[in-house]
C-alpha positions in Angstrom: -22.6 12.7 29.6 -18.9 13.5 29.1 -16.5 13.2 25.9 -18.0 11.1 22.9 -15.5 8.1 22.8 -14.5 7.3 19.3 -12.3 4.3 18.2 -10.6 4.4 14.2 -9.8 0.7 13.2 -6.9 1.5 10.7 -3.6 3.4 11.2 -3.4 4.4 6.8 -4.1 7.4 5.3 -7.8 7.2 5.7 -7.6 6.2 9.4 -5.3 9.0 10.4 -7.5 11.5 8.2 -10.2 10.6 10.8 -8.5 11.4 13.6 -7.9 14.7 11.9 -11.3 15.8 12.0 -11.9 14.0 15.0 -8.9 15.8 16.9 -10.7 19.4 16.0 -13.7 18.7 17.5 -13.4 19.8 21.1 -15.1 17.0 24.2 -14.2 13.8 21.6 -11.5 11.1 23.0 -9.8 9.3 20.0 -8.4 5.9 19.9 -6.6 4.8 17.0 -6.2 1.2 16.5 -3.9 -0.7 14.4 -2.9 -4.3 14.0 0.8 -3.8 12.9 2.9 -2.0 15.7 3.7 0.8 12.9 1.3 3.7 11.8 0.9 5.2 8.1 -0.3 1.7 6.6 0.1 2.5 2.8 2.1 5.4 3.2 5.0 3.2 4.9 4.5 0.1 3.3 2.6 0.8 -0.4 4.3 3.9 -2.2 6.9 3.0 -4.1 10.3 3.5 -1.9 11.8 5.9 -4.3 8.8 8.0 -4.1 10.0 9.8 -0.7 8.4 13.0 -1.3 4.7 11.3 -1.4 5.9 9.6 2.1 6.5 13.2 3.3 2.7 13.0 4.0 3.3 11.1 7.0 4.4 14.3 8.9 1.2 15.9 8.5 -0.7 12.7 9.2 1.3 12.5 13.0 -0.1 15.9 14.0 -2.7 14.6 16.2 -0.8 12.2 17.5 2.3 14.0 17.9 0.2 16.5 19.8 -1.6 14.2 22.2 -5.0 14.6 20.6 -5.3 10.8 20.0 -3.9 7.6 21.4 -2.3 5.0 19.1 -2.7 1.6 19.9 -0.3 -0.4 17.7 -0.4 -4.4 17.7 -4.0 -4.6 18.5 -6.0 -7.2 16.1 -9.2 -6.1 15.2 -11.0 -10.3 15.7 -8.1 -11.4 17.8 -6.8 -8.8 20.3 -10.2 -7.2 20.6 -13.7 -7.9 19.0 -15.7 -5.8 16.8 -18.8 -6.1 18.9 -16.4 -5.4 22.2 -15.2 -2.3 20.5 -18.7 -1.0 19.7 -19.6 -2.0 23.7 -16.9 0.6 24.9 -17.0 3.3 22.6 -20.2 5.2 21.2 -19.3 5.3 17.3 -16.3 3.2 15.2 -14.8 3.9 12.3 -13.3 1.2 10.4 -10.7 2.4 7.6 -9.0 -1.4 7.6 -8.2 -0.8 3.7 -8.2 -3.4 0.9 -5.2 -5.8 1.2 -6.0 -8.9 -1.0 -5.2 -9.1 -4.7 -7.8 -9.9 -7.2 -7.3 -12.4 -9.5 -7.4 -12.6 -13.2 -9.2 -15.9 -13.0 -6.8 -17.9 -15.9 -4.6 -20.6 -16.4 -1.3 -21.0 -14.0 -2.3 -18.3 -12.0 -0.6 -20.1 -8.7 2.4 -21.1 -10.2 5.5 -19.3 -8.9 7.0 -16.7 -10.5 3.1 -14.8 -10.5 2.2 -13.1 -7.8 0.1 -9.9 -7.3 1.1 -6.5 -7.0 -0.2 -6.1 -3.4 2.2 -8.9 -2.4 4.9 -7.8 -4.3 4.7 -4.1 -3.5 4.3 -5.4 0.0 7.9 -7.6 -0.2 9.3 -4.3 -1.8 8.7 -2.0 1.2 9.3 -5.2 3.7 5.8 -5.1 5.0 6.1 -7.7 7.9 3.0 -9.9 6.4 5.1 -10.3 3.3 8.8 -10.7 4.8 6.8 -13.8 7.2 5.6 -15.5 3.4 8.5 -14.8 1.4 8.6 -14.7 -2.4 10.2 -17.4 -4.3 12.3 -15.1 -5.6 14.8 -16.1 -8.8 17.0 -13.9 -10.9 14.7 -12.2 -13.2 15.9 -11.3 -17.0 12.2 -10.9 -18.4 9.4 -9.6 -16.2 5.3 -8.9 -17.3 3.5 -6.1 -15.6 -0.2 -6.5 -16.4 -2.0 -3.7 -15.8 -2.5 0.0 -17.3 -2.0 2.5 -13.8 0.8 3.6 -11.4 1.1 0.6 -9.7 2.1 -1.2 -12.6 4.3 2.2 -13.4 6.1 1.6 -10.1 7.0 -2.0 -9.8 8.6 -1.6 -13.3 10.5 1.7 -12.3 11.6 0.0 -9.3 12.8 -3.3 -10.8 14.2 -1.0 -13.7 16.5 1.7 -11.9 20.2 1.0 -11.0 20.8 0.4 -7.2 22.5 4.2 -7.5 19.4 5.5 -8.1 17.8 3.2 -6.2 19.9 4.6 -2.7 17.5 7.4 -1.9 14.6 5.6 -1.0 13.7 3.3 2.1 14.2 0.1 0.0 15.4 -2.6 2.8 19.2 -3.4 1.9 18.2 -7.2 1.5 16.2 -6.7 -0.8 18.1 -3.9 -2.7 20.7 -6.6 -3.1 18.4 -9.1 -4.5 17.2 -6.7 -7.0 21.0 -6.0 -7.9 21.7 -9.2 -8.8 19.0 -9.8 -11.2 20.0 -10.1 -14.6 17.2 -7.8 -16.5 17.0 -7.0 -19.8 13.3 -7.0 -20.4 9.7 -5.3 -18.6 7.2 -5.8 -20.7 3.8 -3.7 -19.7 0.8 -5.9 -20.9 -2.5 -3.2 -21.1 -5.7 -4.0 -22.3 -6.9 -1.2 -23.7 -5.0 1.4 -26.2 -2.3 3.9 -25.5 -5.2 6.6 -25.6 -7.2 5.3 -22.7 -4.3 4.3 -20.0 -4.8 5.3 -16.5 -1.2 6.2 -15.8 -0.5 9.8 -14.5 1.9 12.1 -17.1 4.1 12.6 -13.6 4.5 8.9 -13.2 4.8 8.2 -16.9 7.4 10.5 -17.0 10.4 9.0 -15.0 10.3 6.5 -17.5 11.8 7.8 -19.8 14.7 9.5 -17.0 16.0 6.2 -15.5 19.8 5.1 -16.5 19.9 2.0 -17.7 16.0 1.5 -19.1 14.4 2.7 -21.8 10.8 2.6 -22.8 9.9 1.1 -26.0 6.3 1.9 -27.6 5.5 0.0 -30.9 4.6 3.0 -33.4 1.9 1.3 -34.9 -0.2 0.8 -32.0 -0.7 5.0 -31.5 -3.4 6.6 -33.1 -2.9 9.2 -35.5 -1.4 12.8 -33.4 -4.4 15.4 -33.0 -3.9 18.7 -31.1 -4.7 18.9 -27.1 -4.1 15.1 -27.0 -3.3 14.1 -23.2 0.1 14.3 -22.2 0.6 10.5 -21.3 -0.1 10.1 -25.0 2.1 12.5 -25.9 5.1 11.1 -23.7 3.9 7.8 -25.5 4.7 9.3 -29.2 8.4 10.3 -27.6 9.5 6.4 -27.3 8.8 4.8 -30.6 12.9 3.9 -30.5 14.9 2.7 -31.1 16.2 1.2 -27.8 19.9 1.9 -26.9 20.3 0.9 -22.7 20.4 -2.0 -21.6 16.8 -2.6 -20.4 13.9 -2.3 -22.3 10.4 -0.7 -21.1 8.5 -2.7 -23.9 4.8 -1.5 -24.0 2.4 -4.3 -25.6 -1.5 -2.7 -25.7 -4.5 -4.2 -26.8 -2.8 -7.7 -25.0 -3.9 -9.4 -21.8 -2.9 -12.6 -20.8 -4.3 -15.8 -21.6 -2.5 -18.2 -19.4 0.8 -18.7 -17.5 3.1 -21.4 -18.3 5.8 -23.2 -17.1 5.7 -27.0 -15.9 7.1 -26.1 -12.0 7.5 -22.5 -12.3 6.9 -19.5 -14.6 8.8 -19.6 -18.1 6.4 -17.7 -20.3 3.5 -15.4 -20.6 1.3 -16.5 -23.7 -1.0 -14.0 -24.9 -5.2 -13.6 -25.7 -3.8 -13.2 -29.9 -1.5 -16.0 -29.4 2.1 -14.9 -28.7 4.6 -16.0 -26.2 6.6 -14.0 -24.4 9.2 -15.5 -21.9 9.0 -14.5 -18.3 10.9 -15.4 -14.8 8.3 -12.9 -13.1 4.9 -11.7 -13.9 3.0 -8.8 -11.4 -0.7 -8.4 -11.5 -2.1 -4.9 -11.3 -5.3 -5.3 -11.4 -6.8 -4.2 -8.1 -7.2 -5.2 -4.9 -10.5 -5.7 -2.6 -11.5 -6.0 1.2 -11.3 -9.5 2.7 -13.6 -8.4 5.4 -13.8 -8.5 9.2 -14.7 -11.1 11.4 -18.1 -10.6 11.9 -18.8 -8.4 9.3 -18.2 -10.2 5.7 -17.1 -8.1 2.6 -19.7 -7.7 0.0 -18.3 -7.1 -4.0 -14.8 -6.7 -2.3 -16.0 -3.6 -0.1 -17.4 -3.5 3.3 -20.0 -0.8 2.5 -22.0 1.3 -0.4 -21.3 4.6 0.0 -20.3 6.8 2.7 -23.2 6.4 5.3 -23.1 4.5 8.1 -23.4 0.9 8.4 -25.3 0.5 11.1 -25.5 3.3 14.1 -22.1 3.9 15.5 -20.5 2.3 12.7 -18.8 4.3 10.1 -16.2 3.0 6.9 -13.8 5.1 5.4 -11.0 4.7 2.6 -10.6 1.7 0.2 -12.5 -0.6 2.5 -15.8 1.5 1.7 -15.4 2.9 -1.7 -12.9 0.3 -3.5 -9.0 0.9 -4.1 -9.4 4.0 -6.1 -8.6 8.0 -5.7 -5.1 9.0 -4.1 -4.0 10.1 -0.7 -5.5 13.1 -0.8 -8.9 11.6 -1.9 -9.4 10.1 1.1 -8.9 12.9 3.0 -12.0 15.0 2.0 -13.9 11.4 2.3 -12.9 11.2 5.9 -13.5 14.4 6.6 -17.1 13.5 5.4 -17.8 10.8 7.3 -17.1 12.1 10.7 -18.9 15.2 9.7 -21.7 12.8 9.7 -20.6 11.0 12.7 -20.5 13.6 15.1 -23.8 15.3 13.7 -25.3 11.6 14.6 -23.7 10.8 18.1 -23.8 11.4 21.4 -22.1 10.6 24.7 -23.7 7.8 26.1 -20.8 7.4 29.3 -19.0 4.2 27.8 -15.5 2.9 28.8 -13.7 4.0 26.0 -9.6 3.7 26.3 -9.8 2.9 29.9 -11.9 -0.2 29.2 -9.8 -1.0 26.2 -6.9 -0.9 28.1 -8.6 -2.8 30.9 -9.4 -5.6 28.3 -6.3 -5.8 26.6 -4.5 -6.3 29.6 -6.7 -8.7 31.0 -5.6 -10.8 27.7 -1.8 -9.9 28.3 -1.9 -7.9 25.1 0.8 -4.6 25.7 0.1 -2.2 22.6 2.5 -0.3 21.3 1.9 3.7 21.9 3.2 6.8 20.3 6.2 7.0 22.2 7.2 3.3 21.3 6.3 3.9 17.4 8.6 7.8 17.8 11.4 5.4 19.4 11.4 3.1 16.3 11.4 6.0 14.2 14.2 7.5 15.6 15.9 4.1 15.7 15.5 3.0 11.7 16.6 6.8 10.8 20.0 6.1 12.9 20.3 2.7 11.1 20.4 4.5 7.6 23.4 4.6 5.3 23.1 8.3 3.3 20.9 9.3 1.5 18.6 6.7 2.4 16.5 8.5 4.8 15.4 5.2 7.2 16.3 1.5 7.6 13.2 -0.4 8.1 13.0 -2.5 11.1 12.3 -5.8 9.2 11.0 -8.1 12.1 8.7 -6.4 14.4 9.2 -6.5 18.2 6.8 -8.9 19.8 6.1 -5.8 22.3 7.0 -2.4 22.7 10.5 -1.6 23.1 12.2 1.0 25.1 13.7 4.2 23.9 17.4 3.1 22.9 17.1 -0.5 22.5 16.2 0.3 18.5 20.0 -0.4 17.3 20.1 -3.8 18.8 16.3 -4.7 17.5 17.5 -3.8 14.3 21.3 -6.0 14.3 18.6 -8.7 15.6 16.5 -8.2 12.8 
């Protein structure tokens, strides 16, 4: 019957982790779909920008690609490009690794007004995702900003917002929005965490560049830690380090047993007030409180995921990374789950002489849809390093090309854009 024809819905860590395992099975053809024109979904546009080194991931996730063992398709809508059903027609199994994109809300008072947004939108208009550059941020100079939430994500917007544009020039951060941060005039984050300094989910790696940035310091009221025991995890002993007092300019200020009860402001955000009753004041509060799966067309989300473990949702069907299991783990995490998955896959499939990429292609075109391949995406690449000032390793195209551009015409795209 030929090769087994298998399509991955999802260009992110989880995606490209498929086509890992995929790639080392010998007689399998691998299409990798993606909506954006640009591969490595959180890995591009979710780490943090000054966190280059968890980036460096992408190198390995290329392999396959770089080596011809998959095709990317980049630009290709899963519901608008191509159907879900019309995917499953041409190919004998799908995996859909489509992620968890839409913020979860905390469900009180001035939630919408601006000046609150959620960290996936923020984090998104911090590494210029092209969703977030097309719905801009009301944007303002910030003095006092609230981060609610007790994990890295809520570590890394206030590291970000916190470090001097010095330290700042190492990472990928798009010069616009560099600048914008520059000109804020901060003096205040204050980290707003539910439970107490002994149960927070932030890493001791994370937790820990803290208390190395310039300018910030972080500030941990001594009467909210427990009393000191022997073996105690290190985040709580980093903690004990930063009872003050403060001497830079910008203060990490660490409120725990608070949540928010409501945000105020009569047009836009002025203040945070507080479940015991305090106020703080606030130009900009971030939500970290998790994310969850909007769904496909066709196939609705159920409790924010699209699936309840790792089996398959139908036969042919298969989910992997955040839009099965929820928006935990790390990179590597869903690694070893992906592997799993099309463990299962190919033990459960067999060629049954479908189109595959020759009748996706066939479709696409019939629709005047031109994807963007691997040689387009290696162009841009090649194009946004050239663009960099050192020691910034890349400058992000920030409007994509409404189809894929030949090699050398990167420079102009990005004086365009």
């Amino acid at each position: 019957m030929g090769e087994l024809k298998v399509a991955v819905v999802g260009a992110g860590p989880a995606g490209l982790y498929a086509v890992e395992r995929l790639a080392k099975q010998l007689g399998v053809e691998i299409d990798l779909i993606e909506r954006l024109p640009t591969p490595f979904g959180l890995v591009r546009y979710g780490v943090a920008a000054d966190h280059q080194s968890t980036k460096g991931v992408a190198r390995t996730l290329a392999r396959p690609l770089d080596k011809g063992q998959a095709a990317f398709h980049g630009g290709v809508a899963l519901g608008a490009a191509v159907s879900l059903d019309e995917l499953r027609g041409l190919y004998d199994a799908v995996v859909l690794a489509t992620g968890a994109g839409r913020d979860r809300r905390l469900g009180v008072p001035g939630e919408d007004l601006p000046g609150v947004v959620g960290s996936a939108r923020f984090v998104g208009w911090l590494n210029a995702h092209p969703d977030h550059l097309a719905r801009p941020l009301p944007v303002r100079p910030v003095r006092h900003a609230v981060v609610v939430g007790a994990g890295n994500v809520a570590l890394d917007i206030a590291r970000v917002l916190a470090k001097t544009p010095e330290e700042l020039a190492a990472g990928d951060l798009d010069p616009a929005i560099a600048a914008e941060l520059a000109s804020w005039p901060l003096e205040r984050v204050t980290f707003l965490v539910r439970r107490g300094p002994a149960e927070v989910r932030f890493t001791p790696l994370e937790l820990e560049e803290l208390g190395k940035l310039a300018r910030a310091q972080p500030l941990v009221p001594a009467g909210a830690l427990p009393p000191a025991v022997d073996g105690e995890p290190k985040p709580l002993v980093l903690l004990r380090g930063w009872t003050g007092p403060a001497d830079k300019p910008v203060v990490l200020d660490f409120r725990f047993h608070a949540a928010p009860a409501a945000f105020e402001g009569p047009d836009v955000l002025s203040a945070v007030r507080l479940a015991d009753g305090d106020s703080l004041p606030a130009d900009l509060a971030v939500t970290c409180v998790g994310y969850d799966c909007e769904g496909l067309p066709g196939l609705p989300a159920r409790n924010g995921r699209l699936a309840e473990g790792e089996g398959p949702l139908e036969s042919g069907l298969y989910v992997v990374g955040w839009a099965g299991r929820g928006p935990s783990g790390t990179i590597p995490t869903n690694r070893a789950e992906s592997h799993r998955v099309v463990e299962a896959l190919l033990a459960a499939e067999r060629p049954a002489g479908k189109a595959g990429r020759a009748g996706l292609l066939a479709l696409l075109a019939a629709r005047g849809v031109k994807p963007f391949d691997w040689a387009a995406w290696q162009a841009q690449d090649a194009a946004e390093k050239a663009a960099a000032l050192v020691p910034a390793p890349r400058r992000k195209w920030r409007v994509a090309p409404t189809s894929p551009l030949p090699s050398g015409e990167g420079a102009a795209h990005q004086r365009g854009g």
